[in-house]
SERO-988021 format. One line per 10 residues: their letters; for each residue x, y, z of C-alpha. Coordinates in pm, 1 decimal, always signed. Layout:
a) X/Y/Z; ...;
***
This chain:
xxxxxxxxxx) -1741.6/+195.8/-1164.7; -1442.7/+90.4/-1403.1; -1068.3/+47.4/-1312.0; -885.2/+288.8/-1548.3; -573.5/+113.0/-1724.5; -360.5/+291.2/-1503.8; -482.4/+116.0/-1190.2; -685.1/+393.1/-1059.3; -1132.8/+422.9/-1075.9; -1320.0/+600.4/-1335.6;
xxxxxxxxxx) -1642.1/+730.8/-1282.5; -1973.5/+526.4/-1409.4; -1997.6/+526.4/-1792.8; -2056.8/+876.7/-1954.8; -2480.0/+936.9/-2057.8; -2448.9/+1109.5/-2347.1; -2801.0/+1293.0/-2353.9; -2940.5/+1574.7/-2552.7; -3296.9/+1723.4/-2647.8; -3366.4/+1792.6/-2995.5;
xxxxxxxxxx) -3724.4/+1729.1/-3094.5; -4041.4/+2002.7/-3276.4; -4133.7/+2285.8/-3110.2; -4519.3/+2238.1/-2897.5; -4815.2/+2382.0/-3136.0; -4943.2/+2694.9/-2995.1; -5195.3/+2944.2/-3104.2; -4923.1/+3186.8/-3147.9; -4686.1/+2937.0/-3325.3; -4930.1/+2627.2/-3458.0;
xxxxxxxxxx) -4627.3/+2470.3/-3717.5; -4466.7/+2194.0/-3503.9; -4121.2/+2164.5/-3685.3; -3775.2/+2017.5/-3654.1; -3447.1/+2154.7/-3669.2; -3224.4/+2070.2/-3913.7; -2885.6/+1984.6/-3816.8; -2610.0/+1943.3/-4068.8; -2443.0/+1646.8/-4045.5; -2110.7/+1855.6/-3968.9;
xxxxxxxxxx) -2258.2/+2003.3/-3655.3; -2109.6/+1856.7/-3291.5; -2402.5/+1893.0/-2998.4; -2303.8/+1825.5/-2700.4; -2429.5/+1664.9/-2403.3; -2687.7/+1827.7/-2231.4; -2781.7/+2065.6/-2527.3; -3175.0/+2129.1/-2605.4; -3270.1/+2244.6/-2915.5; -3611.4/+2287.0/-3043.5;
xxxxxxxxxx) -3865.0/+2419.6/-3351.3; -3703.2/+2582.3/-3688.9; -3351.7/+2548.7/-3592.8; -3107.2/+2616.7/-3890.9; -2764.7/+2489.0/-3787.2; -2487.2/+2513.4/-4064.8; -2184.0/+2291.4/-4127.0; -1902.5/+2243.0/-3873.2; -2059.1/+2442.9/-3577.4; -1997.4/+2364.5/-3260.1;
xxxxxxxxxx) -2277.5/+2368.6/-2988.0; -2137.0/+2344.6/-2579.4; -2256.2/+2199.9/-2331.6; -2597.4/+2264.6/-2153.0; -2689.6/+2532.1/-2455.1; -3033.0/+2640.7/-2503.9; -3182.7/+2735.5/-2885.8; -3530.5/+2742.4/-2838.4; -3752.0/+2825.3/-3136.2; -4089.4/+2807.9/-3003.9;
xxxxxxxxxx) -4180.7/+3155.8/-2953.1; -3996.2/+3359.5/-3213.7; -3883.1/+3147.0/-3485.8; -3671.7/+3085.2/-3732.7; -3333.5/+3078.9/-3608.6; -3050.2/+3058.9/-3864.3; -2661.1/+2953.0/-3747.5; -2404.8/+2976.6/-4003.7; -2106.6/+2781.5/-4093.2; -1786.9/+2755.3/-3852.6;
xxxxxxxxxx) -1961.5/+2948.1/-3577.7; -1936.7/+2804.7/-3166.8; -2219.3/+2862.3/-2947.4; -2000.3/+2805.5/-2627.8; -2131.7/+2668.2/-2237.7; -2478.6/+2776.1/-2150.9; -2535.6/+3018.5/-2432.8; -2920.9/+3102.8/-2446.3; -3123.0/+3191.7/-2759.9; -3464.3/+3286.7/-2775.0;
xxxxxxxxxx) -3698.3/+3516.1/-2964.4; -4050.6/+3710.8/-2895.4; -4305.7/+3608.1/-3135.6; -4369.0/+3808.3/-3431.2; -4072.1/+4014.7/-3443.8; -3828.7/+3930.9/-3710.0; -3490.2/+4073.5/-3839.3; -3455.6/+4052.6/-4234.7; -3141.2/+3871.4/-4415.3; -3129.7/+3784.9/-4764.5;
xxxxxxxxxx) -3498.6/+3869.5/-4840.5; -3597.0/+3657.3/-4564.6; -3719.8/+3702.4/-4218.2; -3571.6/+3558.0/-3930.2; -3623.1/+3565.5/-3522.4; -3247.8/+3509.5/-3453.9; -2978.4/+3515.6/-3767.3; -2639.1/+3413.6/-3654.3; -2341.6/+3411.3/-3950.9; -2049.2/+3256.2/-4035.0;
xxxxxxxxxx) -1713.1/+3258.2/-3770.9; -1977.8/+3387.4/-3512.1; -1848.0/+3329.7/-3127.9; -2132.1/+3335.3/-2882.0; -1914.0/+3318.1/-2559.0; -1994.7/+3100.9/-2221.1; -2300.5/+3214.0/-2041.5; -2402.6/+3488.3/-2343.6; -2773.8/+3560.7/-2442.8; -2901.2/+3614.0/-2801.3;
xxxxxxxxxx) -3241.1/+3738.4/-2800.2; -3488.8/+3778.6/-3121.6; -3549.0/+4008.1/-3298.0; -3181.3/+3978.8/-3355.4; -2911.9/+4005.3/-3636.9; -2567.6/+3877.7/-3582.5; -2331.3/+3899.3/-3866.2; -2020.4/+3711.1/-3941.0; -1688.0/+3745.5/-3721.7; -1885.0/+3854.7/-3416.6;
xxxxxxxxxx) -1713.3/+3802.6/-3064.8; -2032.4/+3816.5/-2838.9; -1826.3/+3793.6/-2522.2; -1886.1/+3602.4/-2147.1; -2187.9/+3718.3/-1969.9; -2293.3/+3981.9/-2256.3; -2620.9/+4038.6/-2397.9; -2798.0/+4139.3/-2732.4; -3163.0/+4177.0/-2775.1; -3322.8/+4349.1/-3032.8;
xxxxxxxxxx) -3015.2/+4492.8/-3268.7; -2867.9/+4438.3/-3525.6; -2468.5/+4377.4/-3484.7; -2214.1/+4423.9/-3813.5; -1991.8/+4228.8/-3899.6; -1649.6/+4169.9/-3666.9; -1781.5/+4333.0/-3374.3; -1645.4/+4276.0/-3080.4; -1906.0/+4241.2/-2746.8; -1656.2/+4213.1/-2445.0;
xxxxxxxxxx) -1798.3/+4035.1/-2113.8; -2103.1/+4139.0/-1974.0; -2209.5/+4408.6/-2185.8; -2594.1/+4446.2/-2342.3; -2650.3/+4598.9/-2690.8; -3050.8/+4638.0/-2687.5; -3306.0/+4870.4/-2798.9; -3370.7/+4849.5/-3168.6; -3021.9/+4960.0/-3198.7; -2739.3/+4904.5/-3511.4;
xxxxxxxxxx) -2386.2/+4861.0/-3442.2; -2156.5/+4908.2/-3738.3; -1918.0/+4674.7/-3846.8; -1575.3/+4633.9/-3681.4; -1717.3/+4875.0/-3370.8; -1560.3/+4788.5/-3011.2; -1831.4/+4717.8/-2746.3; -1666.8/+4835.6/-2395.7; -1686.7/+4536.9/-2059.4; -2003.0/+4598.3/-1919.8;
xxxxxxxxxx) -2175.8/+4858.8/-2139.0; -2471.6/+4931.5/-2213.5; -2571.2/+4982.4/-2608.7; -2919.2/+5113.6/-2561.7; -2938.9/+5401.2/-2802.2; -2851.2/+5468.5/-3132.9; -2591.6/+5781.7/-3060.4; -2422.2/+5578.6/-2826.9; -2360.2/+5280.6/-3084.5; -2276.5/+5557.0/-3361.2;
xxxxxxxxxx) -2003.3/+5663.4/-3091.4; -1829.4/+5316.0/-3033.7; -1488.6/+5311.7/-3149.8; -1272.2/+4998.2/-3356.2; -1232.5/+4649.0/-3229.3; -866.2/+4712.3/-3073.1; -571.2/+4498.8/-3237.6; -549.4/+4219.8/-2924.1; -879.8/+4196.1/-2898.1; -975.2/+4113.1/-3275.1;
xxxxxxxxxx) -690.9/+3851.6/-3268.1; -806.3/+3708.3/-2977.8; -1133.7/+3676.9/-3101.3; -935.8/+3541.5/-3383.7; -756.7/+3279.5/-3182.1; -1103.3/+3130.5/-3014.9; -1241.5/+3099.3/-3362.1; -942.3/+2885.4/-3471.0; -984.2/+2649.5/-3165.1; -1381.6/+2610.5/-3164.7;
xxxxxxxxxx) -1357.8/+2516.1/-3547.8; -1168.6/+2176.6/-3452.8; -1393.8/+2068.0/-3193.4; -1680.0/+1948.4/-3406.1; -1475.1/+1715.2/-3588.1; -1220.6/+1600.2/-3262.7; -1536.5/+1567.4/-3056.3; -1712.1/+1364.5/-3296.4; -1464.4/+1095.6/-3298.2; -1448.9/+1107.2/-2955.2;
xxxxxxxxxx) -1793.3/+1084.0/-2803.6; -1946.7/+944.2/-3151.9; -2274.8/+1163.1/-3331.4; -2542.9/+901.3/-3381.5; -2905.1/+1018.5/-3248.0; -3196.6/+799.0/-3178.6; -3514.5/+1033.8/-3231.0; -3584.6/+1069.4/-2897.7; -3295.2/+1338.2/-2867.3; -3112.0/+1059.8/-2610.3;
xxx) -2758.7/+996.9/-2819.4; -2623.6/+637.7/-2879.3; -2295.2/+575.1/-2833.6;
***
């Protein structure tokens, strides 16, 4: 325990730990391979992030976050994008999405929000200015670009959301008529979607000073 300069107790110095290592060789998956990490990315404690892992410049990744390329694989993040508190992302093996003539398990764009507690499942296609919201769900679709997800709702099924579309709390996106029948991102929500983007893209730099980014290969950070 410290004494804070105020005269009061801090806690016992902060452990700064994080996983981020190859991906086991399988029979389904035998390529062990890293993720690579732009320099520009901020992972915080108590992320894990394993196998062909593309993360572009100034994301943001929150705490206790989950990327895990060892089934489906690879997973692509793009630039300026926030993958917020406990945010899972997975894919099933051999199932791939297709962006710029190449095939991916997960492809996340640019300006992407992937809100507290949200699942990304491959074979999935994310493009940029998406607000996947608290709770919500997308496995299996493809999602155009500045879509809104609000909080616990689950776009699924092979199914393609146009771009700009309004996904209703708590629906359920399972078919292609009902997708086709979604209706524009209101005005409040698109700015608020607006408004978390402009936040999340100053905390890879203000964290970085803060906690510090240097890595020993173990995944354990060094202060």
């Amino acid at each position: 325990m410290r004494n804070s300069p105020g005269g009061g107790i801090w806690g016992p110095m902060n452990a700064i730990v994080r996983f981020i290592g190859p991906n086991p060789s399988t029979t389904f998956n035998p390529n062990s391979l890293h993720p690579s990490i732009d320099d520009q990315v901020f992972l915080s404690p108590f992320t894990y992030v394993v196998g062909d892992v593309r993360i572009h410049k100034n994301v943001y990744i929150g705490p206790f976050v989950s990327i895990r390329a060892d089934e489906g694989t690879p997973f692509h993040i793009g630039e300026n994008s926030n993958i917020q508190d406990g945010v899972i992302l997975h894919g099933i093996r051999d199932e791939f999405i297709e962006k710029n003539n190449q095939r991916f398990s997960i492809y996340i764009g640019e300006d992407v929000t992937c809100a507290h507690g949200s699942i990304v499942h491959g074979p999935c296609l994310i493009e940029d200015e998406v607000f996947i919201g608290f709770q919500s769900t997308v496995f299996n679709a493809s999602v155009g670009e500045g879509v809104y997800i609000a909080s616990g709702a689950v776009v699924t099924n092979g199914v393609r959301v146009a771009p700009h579309r309004f996904v209703p709390p708590g629906a359920s996106i399972d078919t292609q008529e009902k997708a086709d029948s979604l209706s524009y991102v209101p005005q409040d929500k698109d700015e608020f979607a607006k408004q978390v983007q402009r936040v999340n893209q100053e905390f890879p730099t203000s964290y970085s000073l803060l906690l510090g980014k240097r890595r020993c290969s173990c995944g354990i950070a060094s202060g």
